[in-house]
C-alpha positions in Angstrom: 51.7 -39.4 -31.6 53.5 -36.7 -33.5 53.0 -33.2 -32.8 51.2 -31.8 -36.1 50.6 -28.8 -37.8 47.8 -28.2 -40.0 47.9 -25.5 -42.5 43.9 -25.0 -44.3 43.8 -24.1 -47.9 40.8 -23.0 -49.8 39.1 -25.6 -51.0 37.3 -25.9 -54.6 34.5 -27.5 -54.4 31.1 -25.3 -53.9 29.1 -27.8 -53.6 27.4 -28.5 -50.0 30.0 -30.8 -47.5 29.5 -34.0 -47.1 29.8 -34.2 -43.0 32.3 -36.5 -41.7 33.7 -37.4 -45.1 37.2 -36.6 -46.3 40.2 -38.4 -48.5 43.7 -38.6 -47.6 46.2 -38.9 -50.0 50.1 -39.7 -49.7 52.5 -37.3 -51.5 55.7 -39.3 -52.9 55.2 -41.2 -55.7 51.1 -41.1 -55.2 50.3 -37.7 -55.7 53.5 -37.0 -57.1 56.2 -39.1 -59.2 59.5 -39.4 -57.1 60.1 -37.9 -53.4 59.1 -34.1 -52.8 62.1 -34.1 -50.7 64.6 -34.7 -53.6 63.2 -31.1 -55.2 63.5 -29.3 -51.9 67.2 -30.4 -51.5 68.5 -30.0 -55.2 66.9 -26.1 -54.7 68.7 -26.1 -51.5 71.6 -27.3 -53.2 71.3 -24.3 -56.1 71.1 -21.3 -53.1 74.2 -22.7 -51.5 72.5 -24.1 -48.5 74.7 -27.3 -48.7 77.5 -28.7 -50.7 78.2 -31.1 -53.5 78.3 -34.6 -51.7 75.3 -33.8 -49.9 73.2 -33.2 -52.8 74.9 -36.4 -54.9 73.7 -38.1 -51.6 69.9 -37.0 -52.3 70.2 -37.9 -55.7 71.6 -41.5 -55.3 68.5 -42.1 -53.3 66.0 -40.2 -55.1 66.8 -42.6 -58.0 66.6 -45.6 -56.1 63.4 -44.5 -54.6 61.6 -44.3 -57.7 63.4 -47.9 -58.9 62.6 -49.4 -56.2 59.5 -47.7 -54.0 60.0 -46.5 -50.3 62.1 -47.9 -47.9 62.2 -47.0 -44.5 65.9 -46.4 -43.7 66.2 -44.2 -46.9 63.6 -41.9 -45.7 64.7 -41.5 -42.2 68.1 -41.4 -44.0 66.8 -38.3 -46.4 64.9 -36.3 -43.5 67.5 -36.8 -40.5 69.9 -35.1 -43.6 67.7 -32.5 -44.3 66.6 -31.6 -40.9 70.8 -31.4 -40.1 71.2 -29.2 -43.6 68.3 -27.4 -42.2 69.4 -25.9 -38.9 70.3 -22.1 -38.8 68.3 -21.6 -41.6 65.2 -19.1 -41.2 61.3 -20.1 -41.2 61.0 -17.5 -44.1 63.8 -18.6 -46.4 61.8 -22.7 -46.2 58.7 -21.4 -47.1 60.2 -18.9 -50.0 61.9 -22.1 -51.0 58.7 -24.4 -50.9 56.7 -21.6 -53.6 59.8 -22.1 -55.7 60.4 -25.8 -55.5 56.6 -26.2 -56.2 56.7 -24.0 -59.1 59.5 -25.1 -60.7 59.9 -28.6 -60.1 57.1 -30.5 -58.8 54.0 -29.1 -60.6 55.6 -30.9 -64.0 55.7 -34.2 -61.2 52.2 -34.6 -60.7 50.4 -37.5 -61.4 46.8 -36.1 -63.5 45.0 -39.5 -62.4 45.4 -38.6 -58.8 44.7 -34.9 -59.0 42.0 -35.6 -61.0 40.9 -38.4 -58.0 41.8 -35.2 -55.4 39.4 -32.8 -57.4 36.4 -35.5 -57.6 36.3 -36.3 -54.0 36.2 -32.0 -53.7 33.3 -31.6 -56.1 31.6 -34.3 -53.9 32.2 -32.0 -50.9 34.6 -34.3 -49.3 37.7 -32.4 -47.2 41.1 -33.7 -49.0 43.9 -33.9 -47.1 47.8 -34.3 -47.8 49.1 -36.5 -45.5 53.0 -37.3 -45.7 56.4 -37.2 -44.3 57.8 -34.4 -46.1 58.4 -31.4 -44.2 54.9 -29.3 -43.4 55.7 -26.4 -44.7 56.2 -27.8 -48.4 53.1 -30.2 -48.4 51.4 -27.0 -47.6 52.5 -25.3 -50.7 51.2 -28.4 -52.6 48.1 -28.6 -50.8 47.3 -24.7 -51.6 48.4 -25.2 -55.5 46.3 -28.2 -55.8 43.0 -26.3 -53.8 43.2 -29.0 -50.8 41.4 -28.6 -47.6 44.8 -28.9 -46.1 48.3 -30.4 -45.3 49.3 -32.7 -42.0 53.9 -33.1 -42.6 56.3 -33.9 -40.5 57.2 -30.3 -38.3 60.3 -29.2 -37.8 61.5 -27.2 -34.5 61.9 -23.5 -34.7 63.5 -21.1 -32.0 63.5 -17.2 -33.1 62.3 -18.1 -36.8 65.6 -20.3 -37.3 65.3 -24.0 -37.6 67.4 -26.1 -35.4 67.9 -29.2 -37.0 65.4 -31.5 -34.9 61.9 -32.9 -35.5 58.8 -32.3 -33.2 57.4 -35.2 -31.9 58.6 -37.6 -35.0 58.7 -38.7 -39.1 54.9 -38.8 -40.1 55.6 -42.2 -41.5 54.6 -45.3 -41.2 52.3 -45.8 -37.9 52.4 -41.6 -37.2 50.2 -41.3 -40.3 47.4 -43.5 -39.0 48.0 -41.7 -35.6 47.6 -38.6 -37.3 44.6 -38.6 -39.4 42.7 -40.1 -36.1 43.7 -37.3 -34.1 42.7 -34.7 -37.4 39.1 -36.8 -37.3 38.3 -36.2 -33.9 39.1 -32.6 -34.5 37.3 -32.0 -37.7 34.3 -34.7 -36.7 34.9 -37.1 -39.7 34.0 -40.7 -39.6 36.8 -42.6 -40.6 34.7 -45.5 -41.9 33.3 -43.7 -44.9 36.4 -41.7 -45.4 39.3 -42.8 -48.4 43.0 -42.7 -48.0 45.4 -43.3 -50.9 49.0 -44.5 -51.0 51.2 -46.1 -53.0 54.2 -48.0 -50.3 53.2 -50.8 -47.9 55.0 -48.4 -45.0 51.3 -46.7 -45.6 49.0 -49.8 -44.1 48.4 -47.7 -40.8 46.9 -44.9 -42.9 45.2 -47.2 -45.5 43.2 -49.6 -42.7 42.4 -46.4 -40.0 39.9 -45.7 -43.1 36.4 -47.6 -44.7 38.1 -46.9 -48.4 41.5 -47.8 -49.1 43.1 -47.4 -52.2 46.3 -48.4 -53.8 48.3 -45.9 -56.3 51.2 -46.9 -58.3 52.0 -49.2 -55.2 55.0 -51.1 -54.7 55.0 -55.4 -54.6 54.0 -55.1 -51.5 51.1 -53.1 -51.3 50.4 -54.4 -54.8 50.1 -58.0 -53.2 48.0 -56.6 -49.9 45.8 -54.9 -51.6 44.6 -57.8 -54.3 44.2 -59.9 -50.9 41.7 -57.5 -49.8 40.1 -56.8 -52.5 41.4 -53.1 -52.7 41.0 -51.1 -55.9 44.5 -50.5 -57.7 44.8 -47.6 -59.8 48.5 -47.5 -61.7 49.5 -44.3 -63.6 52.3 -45.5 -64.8 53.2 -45.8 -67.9 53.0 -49.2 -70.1 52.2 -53.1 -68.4 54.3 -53.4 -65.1 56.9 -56.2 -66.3 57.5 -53.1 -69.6 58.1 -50.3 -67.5 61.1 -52.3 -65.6 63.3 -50.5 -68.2 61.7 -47.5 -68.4 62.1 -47.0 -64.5 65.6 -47.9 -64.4 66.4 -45.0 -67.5 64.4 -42.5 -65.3 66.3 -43.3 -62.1 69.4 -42.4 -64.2 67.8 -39.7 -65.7 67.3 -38.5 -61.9 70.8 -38.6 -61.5 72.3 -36.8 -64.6 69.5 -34.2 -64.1 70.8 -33.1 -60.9 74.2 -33.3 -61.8 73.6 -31.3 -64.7 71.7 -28.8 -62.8 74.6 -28.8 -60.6 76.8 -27.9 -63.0 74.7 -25.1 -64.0 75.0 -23.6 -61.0 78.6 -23.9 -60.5 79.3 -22.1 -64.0 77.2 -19.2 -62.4 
């Protein structure tokens, strides 16, 4: 089981709790459109944290991500790069850079379907939880914008406030998410069976069955396919029929591309 942190925002609701109840929703591509990563690394990219080919690197599979949905090897891929980029830089200058990635580049990301799915299950007096593999400290960020109960990411080590480039305990992906929210529901005494988890990549099944109300967002052929099997509810934010927004997808993976080169070039004028 990973080794978690979880950071506890202020929640909106006011409405009395519902005990033992909470939602857990996935960031990339459910609560967001595209990988929160990508945002981190083309802002870590414009302070001169790392160099050109690394952030064309982040880009490439940033666009096939959102072509294609998650795949496992690109993840691990994306985080064993960012957790290498990472080391020697402070605790302080991360969080500084989630505010700003946040502000600047995924609030505009946001899916209003799923926030608006967040901020029901909150006026019922459900907890809602991110639960994802991007790095703690930035789902936090998200979590506190959005009025979440909270965050659970994947934790990097820190020695003297300075990152050292390695992961404690592992990637919450996958099987480590399931792991995870059974370990937060023992310590917040929720029931898992009338709790709700929401994801949009088959990776996700360990978090989608550890819960009595599983829902699939925007999910790839996959999930897509599992989910009519069992009869799970399929919400889709995308825009246009499926078989319409082939094109659509493939123009905005480009668009990913040119965006951060562009940007790039901004910076390097500078």
């Amino acid at each position: 089981m990973p080794d978690v942190i979880i950071n506890s925002a202020e929640a909106a609701s006011t409405v009395a709790p519902r005990q033992g109840e909470a939602a857990f929703f996935d960031v990339d591509n459910t609560m967001m459109k595209g990988a929160s990563l990508f945002h981190v690394a083309r802002k870590m990219y414009q302070k001169r944290a790392f160099t050109l080919r690394d952030a064309a690197g982040f880009a490439w599979k940033q666009a096939k991500f959102i072509l294609r949905g998650e795949n496992m090897s690109d993840v691990h891929s994306v985080q064993d790069s960012a957790q290498k980029l990472a080391a020697g830089i402070t605790a302080e200058f991360v969080h500084q850079l989630g505010e700003e990635v946040y502000d600047e580049m995924i609030v505009s990301k946001i899916w209003p379907g799923t926030r608006a799915l967040a901020e029901e299950h909150l006026k019922s007096g459900r907890q809602v939880w991110l639960v994802t593999a991007t790095p703690v400290e930035v789902a936090s960020v998200i979590a506190e914008r959005l009025n979440l109960t909270g965050a659970l990411g994947t934790v990097a080590e820190i020695e003297d406030g300075v990152y050292t480039g390695r992961i404690v305990g592992e990637i919450l992906h996958g099987p480590a998410k399931g792991h995870a929210v059974r370990k937060l529901a023992e310590a917040e005494g929720l029931d898992l069976a009338v709790c709700w988890a929401y994801s949009d990549s088959y990776n996700d099944i360990p978090l989608l069955t550890a819960v009595g109300n599983p829902v699939a967002i925007n999910p790839d052929a996959k999930l897509r396919r599992h989910a009519r099997e069992n009869n799970w509810p399929i919400y889709d934010y995308r825009s246009g029929r499926r078989a319409a927004t082939l094109g659509l997808k493939a123009a905005t993976g480009a668009g990913v591309v040119y965006g951060l080169w562009k940007g790039i070039a901004m910076v390097r004028k500078r």
